[in-house]
Residue, then its C-alpha position, 0 to 999 in steps of 0.5 A: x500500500x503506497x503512502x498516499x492510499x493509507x489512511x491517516x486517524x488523529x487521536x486526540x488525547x485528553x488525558x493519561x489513560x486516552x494515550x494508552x488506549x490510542x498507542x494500541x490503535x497506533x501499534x495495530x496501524x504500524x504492524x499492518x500497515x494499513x493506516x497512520x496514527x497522530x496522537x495530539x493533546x492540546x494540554x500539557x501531560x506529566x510524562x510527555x516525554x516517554x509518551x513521545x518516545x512510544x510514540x517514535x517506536x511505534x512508528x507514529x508522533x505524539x504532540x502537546x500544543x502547550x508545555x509543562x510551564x504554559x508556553x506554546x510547544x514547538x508542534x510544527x517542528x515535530x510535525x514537520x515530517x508528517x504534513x500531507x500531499x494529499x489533495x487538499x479537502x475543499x469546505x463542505x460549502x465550497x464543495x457544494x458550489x463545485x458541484x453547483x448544489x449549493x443552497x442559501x444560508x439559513x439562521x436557525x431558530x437555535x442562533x436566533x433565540x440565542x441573540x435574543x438572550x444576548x440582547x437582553x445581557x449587560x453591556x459588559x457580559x456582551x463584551x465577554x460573550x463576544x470574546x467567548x465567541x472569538x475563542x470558539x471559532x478561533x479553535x475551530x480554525x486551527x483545528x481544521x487547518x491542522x486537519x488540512x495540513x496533516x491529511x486527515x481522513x478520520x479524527x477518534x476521540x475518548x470523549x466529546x465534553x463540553x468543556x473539553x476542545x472537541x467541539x472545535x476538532x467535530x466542526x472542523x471535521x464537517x466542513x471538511x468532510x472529515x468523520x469523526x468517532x468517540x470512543x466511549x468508555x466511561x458511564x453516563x450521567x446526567x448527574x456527575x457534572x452536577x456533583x462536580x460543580x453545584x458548589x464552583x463560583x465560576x459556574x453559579x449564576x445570579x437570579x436574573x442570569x437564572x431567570x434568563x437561561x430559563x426562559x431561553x436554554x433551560x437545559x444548561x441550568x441546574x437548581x436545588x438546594x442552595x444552589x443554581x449552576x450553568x453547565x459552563x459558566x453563563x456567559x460559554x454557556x451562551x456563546x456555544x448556542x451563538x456558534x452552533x457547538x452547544x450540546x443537546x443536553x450539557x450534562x452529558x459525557x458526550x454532545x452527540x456532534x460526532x459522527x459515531x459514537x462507539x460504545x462498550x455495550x448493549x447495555x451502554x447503547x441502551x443507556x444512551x437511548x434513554x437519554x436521547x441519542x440518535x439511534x443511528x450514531x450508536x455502535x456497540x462495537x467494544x472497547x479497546x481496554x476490555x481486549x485486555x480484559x479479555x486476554x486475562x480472562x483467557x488466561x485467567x487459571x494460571x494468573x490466578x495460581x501466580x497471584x495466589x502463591x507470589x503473595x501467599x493467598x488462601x486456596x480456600x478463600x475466594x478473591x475479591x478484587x477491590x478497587x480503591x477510591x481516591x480521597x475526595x473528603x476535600x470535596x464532599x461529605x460522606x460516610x466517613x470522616x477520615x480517609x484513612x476510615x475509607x481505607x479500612x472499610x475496603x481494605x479490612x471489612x471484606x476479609x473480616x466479614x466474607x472471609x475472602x482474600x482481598x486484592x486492592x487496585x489503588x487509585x493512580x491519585x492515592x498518595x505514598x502515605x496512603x498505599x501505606x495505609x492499605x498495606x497496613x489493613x493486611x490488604x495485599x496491594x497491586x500497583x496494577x490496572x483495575x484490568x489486569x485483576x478484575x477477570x481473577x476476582x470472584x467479587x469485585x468491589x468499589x465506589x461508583x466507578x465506571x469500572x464496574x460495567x467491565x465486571x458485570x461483562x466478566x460476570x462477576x458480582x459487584x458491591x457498590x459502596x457510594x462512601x461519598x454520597x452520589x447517591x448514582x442509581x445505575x446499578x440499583x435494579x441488577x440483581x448481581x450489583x449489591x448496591x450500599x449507601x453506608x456502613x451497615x449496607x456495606x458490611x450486610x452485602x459482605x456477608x450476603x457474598x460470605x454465605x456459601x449458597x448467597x455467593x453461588x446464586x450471586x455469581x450464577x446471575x452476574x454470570x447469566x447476564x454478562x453478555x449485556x455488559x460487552x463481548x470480550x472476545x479480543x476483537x474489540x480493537x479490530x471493530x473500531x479499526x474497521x469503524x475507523x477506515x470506513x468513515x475515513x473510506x466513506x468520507x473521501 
């Protein structure tokens, strides 16, 4: 395949996590020489410097557009060898007036009753409405001249946030033609935002602000005790509706702007349909990290004997895997006052109360001090991904993760301890997640899995519904590619 038939994915990376799941995607492009991968981030990440050095070895580039200390990174330097010969991908409405289909501009009713909220703003929340409306389409701009300059022919995302720049790489994309793709693998909710934020400043509006979004764009608002909150602070908030990059609802992981969104599960689609995505757009292909799950699962009887005899684990016992939560008391009241109460609730309860060996997979934010307040429950732990343990479990515990989906499609019980107060009713009618809101529901869902005929019913009925949750079969890696190279097909 000569270079200018292979197709070319950039990968926008957000976060540590993006990386790794886009250098698989990368290697699998690299080893099959059927597509190229770029990897951009527009933040500065901690450890640019390996991911860089990955990235060369697996034959691809990863670049910041910022560096460690706030300043511009040298990103035309490190792109200067990939830029493209391909023929260059006319807008969509110069296209149309090559093909003599070109129809007139209409205002639609959205922008419309957005300059009507904007009429009635102060002076001064004009102005900065105005420059949020700068901003927006400046980021649209330069995300789709380096669409043009690096000829590319589909753009992959782990998320379309709102408050992330994606808006800026999916408009891009469509006025060149370009598809667009997330990724998807976190859960879905419309309220963690407001959990995160019911208490910013930056976020909180006035009466007469509240009053204004109300009557105009009510779904950017959220009201209760104490509190009124935009989903952006106000004045962004008006500036996406001014720009067509605005959200369907706000409070969502994903806009639904992008092309196709793909999907864990069966489960995961259905729970994107509840909340109003467009059928058409939802593929539940799987995702790349449950490949991994899935070569543990394969190879689960002899992880298992390797674990049980590197940390002398009872053959007796069944292995609870706990993933253990970060200290978020600085942010929110819960069951416990002290982290270190948190810590000995995971780490020390499940042994005392199922009679189980208990495995803990900590938090990448858990400090030193705390691994060493998990070592000292007696807890043995892993400084692994929650991945590489959870297909070895025969009980899985944790804190309103997103994790918990992977073992529901292990089909492995869960307990769901809310230590934190969020209170999230994903869970709540599966039989097989064993959902706790404080001490004593925690302690009774430990010695409902220590009963010997509990435990069986438990672990028969997360078995018997695994399919729902994904199909870890390996292939996952191979769908998206597949998804990938006929959106970059389709759109030339």
């Amino acid at each position: 395949m000569t270079l200018a038939e292979k197709q070319r994915l950039l990968c926008i990376v957000y976060e540590p996590g993006n990386f790794q799941v886009w250098m698989k995607l990368a290697r699998h492009g690299h080893e099959s020489g059927e597509f190229d991968v770029i990897l951009w981030s527009p933040y500065s990440l901690p450890e640019s410097a390996r991911y860089q050095a990955e990235a060369i070895a697996a034959g691809t580039v990863y670049v910041e557009e910022t560096t460690s200390t706030g300043g511009l990174a040298d990103i035309f330097t490190r792109l200067s060898g990939w830029l493209s010969a391909k023929p260059v991908r006319l807008p969509n409405d110069l296209e149309s007036k090559l093909s003599g289909t070109a129809t007139p501009f209409v205002e639609s009713a959205t922008v419309l009753q957005a300059e009507s909220l904007f009429s009635a703003l102060p002076q001064a929340d004009r102005y900065t409405v105005l420059c949020a409306v700068d901003r927006v389409r400046r980021r649209i701009n330069v995300c789709e001249d380096w669409l043009v300059r690096l000829g590319i022919d589909a753009v992959v995302l782990a998320e379309d946030n709102v408050e992330r720049d994606s808006y800026g790489w999916i408009a891009g994309a469509k006025r060149r033609g370009i598809k667009t793709v997330v990724s998807s693998y976190g859960a879905i909710s419309d309220q963690e935002a407001i959990n995160a934020y019911r208490g910013s400043a930056s976020h909180a509006v006035s009466a007469t602000q509240a009053t204004l979004i109300r009557q105009h764009f009510p779904q950017w608002l959220a009201e209760g005790d104490g509190f009124a909150i935009t989903r952006l602070p106000f004045t962004e908030a008006i500036a996406r509706e001014l720009t067509h990059t605005a959200p369907f609802n706000p409070w969502l992981v994903n806009t639904g702007h992008a092309d196709v969104i793909a999907v864990e599960s069966v489960a995961m689609e259905q729970a994107y349909l509840k909340f109003g995505f467009q059928d058409a757009k939802l593929k539940p292909i799987g995702h790349p990290l449950q490949d991994t799950l899935a070569v543990v699962a394969r190879e689960r009887q002899e992880r298992r004997a390797a674990l049980f005899a590197q940390y002398n684990l009872s053959a007796n016992r069944p292995l609870a895997v706990v993933a253990m939560p970060p200290d978020q008391l600085t942010s929110r009241s819960g069951v416990y006052r002290q982290y270190a109460d948190v810590i000995s609730a995971f780490a020390r309860l499940p042994g005392e109360l199922a009679a189980v060996n208990v495995v803990v997979s900590p938090h990448p934010n858990i400090s030193a001090e705390g691994h060493a307040l998990i070592r000292a429950t007696g807890a043995v732990l892993v400084e692994t991904t929650v991945a590489d343990l959870l297909p070895l479990a025969d009980l899985y515990i944790s804190s309103v993760s997103s994790t918990i989906k992977w073992a529901l499609g292990c089909g492995i019980p869960v307990i769901d301890f809310d230590c934190y107060g969020y209170g999230y009713a994903d869970y709540l009618a599966l039989p097989q997640v064993m959902s706790a809101s404080d001490e004593m529901a925690f302690r009774s869902a430990l010695l409902r899995f220590g009963n010997h005929e509990e435990r069986a019913q438990l672990s028969a009925l997360a078995k018997c519904g695994a399919e729902h949750w994904g199909a870890f079969d390996g292939m996952a890696i191979d769908r998206l590619v597949e998804l990938l190279l006929e959106a970059g097909t389709n759109a030339t």
